[in-house]
C-alpha positions as CSV (number, residue, x, y, z in Angstrom):
1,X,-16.5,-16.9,17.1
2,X,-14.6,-13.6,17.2
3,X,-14.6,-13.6,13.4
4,X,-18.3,-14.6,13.7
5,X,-18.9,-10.9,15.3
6,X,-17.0,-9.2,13.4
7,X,-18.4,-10.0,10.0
8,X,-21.7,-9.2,11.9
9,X,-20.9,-5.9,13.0
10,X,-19.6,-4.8,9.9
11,X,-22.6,-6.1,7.9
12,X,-24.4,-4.2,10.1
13,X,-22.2,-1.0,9.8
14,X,-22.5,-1.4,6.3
15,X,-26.1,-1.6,5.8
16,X,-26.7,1.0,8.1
17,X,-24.5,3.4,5.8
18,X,-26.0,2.5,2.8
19,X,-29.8,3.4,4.3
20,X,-28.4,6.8,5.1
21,X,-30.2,9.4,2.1
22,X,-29.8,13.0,1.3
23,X,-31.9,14.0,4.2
24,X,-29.6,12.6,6.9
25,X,-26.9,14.2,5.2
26,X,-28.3,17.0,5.6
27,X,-29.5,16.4,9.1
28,X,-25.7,15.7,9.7
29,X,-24.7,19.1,7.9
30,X,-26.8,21.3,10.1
31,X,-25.9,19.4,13.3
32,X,-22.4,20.3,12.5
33,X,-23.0,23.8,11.4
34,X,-25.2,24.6,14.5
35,X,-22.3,23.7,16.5
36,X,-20.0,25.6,15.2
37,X,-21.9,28.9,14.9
38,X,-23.9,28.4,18.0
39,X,-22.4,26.5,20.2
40,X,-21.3,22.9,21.6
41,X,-23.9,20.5,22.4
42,X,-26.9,23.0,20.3
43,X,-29.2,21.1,19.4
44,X,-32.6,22.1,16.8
45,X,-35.1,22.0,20.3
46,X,-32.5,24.2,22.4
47,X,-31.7,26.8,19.0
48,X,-35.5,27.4,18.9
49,X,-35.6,27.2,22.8
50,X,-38.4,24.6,22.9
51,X,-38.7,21.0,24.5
52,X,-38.2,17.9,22.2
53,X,-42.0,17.1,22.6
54,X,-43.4,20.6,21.7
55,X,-45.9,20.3,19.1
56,X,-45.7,21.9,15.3
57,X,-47.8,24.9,16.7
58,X,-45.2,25.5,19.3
59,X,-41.9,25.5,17.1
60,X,-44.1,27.3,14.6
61,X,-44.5,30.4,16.9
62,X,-40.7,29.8,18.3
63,X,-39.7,30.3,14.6
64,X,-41.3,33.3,14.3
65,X,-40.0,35.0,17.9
66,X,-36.2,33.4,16.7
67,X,-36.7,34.4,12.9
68,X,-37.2,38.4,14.5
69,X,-34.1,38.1,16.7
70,X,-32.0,36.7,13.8
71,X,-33.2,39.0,11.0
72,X,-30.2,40.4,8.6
73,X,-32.7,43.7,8.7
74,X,-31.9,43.5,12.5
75,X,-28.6,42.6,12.6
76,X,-27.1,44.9,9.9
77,X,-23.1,44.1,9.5
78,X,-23.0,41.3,12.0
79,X,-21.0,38.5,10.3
80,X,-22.9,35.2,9.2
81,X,-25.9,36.7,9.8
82,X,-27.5,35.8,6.6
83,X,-26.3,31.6,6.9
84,X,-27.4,31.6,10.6
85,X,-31.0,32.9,9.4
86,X,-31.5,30.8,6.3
87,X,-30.4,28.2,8.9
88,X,-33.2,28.3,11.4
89,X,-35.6,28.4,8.4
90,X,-33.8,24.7,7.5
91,X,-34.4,23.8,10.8
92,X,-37.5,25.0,11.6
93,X,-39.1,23.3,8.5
94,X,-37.2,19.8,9.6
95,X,-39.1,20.0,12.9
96,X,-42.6,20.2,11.2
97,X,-42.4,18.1,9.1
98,X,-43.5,14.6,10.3
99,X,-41.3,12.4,8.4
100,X,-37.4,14.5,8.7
101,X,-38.8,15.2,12.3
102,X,-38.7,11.7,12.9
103,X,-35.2,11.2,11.3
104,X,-33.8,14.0,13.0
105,X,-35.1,12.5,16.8
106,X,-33.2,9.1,15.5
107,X,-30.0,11.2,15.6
108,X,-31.2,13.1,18.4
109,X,-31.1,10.4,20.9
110,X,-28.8,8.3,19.2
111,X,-26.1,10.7,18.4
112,X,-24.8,11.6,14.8
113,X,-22.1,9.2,13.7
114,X,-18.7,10.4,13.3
115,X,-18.5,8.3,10.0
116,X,-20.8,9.0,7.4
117,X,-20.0,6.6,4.5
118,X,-17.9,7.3,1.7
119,X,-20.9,9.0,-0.2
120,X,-21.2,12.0,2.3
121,X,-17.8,12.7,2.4
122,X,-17.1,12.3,-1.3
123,X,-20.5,14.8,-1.7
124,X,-18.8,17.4,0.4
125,X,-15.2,17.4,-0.3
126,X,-15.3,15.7,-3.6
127,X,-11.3,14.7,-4.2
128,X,-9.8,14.7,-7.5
129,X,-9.1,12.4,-9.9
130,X,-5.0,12.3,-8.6
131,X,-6.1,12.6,-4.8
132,X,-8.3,9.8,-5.2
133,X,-4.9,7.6,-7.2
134,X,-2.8,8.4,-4.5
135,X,-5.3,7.1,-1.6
136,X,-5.9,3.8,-3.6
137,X,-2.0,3.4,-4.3
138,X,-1.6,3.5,-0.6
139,X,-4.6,1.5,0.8
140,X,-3.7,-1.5,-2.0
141,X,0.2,-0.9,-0.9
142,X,-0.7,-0.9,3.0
143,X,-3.0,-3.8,2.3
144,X,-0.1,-6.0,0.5
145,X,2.0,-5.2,3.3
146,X,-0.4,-6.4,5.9
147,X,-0.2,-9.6,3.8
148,X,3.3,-9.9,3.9
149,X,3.4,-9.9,7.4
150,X,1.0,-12.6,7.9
151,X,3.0,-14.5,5.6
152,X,6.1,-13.7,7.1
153,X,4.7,-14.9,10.7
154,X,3.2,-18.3,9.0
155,X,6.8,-19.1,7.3
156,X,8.6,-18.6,10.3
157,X,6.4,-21.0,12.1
158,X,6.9,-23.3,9.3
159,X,10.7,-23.2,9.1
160,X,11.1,-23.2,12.9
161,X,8.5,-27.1,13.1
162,X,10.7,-28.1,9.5
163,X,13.8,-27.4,11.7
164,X,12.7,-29.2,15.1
165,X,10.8,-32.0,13.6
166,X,14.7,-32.5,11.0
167,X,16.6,-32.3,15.0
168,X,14.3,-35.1,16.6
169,X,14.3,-37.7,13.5
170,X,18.3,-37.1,13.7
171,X,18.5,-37.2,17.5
172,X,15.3,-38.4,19.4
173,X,13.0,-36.6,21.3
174,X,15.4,-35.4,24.1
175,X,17.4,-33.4,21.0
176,X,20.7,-34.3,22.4
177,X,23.0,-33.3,19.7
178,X,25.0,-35.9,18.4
179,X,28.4,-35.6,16.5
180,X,28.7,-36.3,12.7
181,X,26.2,-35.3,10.2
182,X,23.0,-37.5,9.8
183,X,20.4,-36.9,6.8
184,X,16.9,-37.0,7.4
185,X,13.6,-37.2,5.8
186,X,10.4,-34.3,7.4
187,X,7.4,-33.7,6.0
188,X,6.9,-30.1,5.4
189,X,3.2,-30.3,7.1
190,X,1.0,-32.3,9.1
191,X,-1.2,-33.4,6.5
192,X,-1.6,-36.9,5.3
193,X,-0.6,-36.4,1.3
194,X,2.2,-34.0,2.0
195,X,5.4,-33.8,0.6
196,X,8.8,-34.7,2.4
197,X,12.5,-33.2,2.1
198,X,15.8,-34.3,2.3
199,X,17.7,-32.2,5.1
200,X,20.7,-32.4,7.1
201,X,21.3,-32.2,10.7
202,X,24.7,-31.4,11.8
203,X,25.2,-29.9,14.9
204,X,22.8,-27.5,15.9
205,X,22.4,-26.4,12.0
206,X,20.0,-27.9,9.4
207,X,20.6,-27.8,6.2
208,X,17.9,-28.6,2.7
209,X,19.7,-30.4,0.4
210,X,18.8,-30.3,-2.9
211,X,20.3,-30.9,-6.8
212,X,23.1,-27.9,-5.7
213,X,24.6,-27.5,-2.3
214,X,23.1,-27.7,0.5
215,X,21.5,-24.0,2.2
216,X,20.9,-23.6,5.8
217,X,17.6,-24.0,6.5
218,X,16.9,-21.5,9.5
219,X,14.5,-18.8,9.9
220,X,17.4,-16.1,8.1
221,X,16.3,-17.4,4.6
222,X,12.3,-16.6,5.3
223,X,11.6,-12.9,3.6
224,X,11.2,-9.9,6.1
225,X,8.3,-7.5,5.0
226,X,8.7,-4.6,3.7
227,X,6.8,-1.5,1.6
228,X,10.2,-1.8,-1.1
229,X,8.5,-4.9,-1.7
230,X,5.0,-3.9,-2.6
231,X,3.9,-3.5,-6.0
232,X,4.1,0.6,-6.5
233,X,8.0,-0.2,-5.7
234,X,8.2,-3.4,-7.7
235,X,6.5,-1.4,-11.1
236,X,9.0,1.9,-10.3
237,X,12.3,-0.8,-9.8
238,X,10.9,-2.6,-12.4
239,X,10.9,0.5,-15.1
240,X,14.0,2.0,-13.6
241,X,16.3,-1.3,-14.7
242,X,14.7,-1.4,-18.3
243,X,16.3,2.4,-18.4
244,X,19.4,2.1,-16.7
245,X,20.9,-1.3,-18.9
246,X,20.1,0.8,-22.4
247,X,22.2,4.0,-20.8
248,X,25.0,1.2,-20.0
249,X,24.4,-1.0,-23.2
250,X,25.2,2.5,-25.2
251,X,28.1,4.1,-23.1
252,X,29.8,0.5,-23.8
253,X,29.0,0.6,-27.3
254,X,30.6,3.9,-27.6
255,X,33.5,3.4,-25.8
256,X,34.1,0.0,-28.1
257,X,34.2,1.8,-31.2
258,X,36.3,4.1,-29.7
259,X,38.9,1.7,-29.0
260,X,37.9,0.0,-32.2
261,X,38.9,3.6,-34.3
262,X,42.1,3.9,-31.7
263,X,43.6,0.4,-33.0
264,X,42.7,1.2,-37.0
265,X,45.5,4.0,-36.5
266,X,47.8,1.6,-35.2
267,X,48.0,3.7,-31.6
268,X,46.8,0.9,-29.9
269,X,46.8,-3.1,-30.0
270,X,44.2,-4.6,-27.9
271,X,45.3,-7.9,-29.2
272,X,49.0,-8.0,-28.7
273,X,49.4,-5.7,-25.6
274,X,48.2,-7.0,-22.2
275,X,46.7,-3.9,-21.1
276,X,44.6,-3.9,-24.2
277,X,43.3,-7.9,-23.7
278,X,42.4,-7.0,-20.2
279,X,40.5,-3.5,-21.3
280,X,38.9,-6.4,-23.9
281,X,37.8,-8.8,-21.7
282,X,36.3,-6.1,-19.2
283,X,33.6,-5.0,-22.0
284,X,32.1,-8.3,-22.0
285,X,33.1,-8.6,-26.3
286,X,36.8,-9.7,-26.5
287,X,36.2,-11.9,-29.3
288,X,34.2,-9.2,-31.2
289,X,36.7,-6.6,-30.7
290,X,39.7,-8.8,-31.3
291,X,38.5,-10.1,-34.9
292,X,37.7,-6.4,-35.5
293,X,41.0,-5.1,-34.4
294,X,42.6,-8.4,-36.1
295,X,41.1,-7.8,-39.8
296,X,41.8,-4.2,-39.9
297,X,45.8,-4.8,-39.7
298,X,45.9,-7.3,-42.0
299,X,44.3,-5.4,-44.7
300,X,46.7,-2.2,-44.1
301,X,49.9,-4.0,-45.0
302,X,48.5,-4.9,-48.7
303,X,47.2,-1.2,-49.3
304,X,51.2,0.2,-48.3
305,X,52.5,-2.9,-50.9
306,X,50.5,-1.6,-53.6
307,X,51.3,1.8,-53.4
């Protein structure tokens, strides 16, 4: 039922946002702009100093008596002068007019939302192309997390019924632990076609047995969220390991041939010294470097007999 009402109110949030047009913006605009140069709580009727049922005669002539107090002619260096006037004219022209009248007492009563929908803000503040990368990266990231942890809160759950239901097949429904080990067979849900496990009760641990040992089954092994484990970390750790083995794979390639050039001038023997077997065997290639290091000093013995 709760879910019921939400969905409801957000369809209604959302449909009311998307009937909002340029002229509520604007409405919105001045509202916020009147404010802030006039005052808190100004309003169009109290600006123009005239009830919210005066007729389009009436705001007509308090136009003109506010127009001559606001005048930049009138008001020579006086900062914002010239917004404040071009203002009132806004607003003066919202009032008559029968239709943005009507939208404007909508707000008036009602209040002007605090949020406007995605369109007004994006109109006004219009974010860039990175701005815009950066807030979805987030939202998408903060929205996997949110997933984890519903996951993470379902698995526990699971684990901890696998676990009691494994302790009363092995030791009734008073779970009074018993000595030796006893296997059991649990179901790993309630449902009719599910699938059951092989587990073992010894003591007060459970363990899921399986083709390898057997792994404690407790609520340790479930997965903790975390944001390291969203996919902007995943995509970064996943680049940064393709890098890092290459810079590895090479350093140990030059470091072979090294030792490779050291034992073709007889310095060295990797194969008959144990120091050089070990350095071998640490490289990952001891066969590789021992047939190299082996073929190179049979082939300098014939070149001396020659000679």
């Amino acid at each position: 039922m709760k879910l019921l009402t939400l969905l409801i109110a957000s369809f209604t949030l959302f449909a009311v946002v998307l009937g909002w047009t340029k002229e509520d913006y604007e409405i919105f605009d001045l509202v916020s702009a009147i404010e802030a140069a006039e005052g808190k709580g100004t309003t169009f009727y109290s600006w123009l100093e005239v009830s919210p049922t005066a007729t389009s005669s009436e705001i007509g002539k308090a136009y003109r008596k506010k127009s001559m107090t606001l005048h930049p002619d009138k008001n020579p260096g006086v900062k914002g002068i010239q917004e404040r006037f071009a203002r009132l004219g806004v607003v003066a022209a919202i009032l008559r007019d029968l239709e943005g009248r009507r939208r404007y007492d909508f707000f008036y009563k009602n209040g002007v939302p605090r949020w406007r929908g995605t369109g007004y803000y994006y109109s006004r503040y219009r974010p860039g192309l990175g701005s815009v990368t950066v807030f979805l990266v987030f939202l998408t990231s903060l929205l996997q997390y949110m997933v984890q942890r519903m996951n993470y809160s379902r698995d526990i759950e699971r684990v901890e019924r696998i676990v009691e239901k494994a302790k009363t097949a092995a030791w009734g429904t008073r779970l009074s632990p018993q000595e030796g080990a006893r296997k059991v067979k649990v179901p790993l849900s309630d449902r009719e076609d599910t699938r059951w496990i092989d587990v073992l009760v010894e003591g007060n641990e459970v363990f899921l047995l399986g083709e390898d040992e057997p792994e404690p089954l407790n609520t340790s092994v479930v997965q903790k969220p975390a944001f390291s484990k969203t996919w902007v970390f995943s995509i970064v750790g996943s680049l940064v390991s393709k890098v890092l083995p290459k810079s590895q794979s090479k350093a140990d390639a030059d470091e072979t041939t090294e030792g490779e050039e050291t034992d073709a001038d007889g310095t060295t023997d990797g194969a008959s010294t144990p120091g050089g077997t070990s350095g071998s065997i640490r490289k990952g290639t001891p066969s590789a470097v021992g047939k190299a290091g082996g073929s190179r000093r049979r082939k300098v013995p014939t070149k001396r007999a020659n000679k």
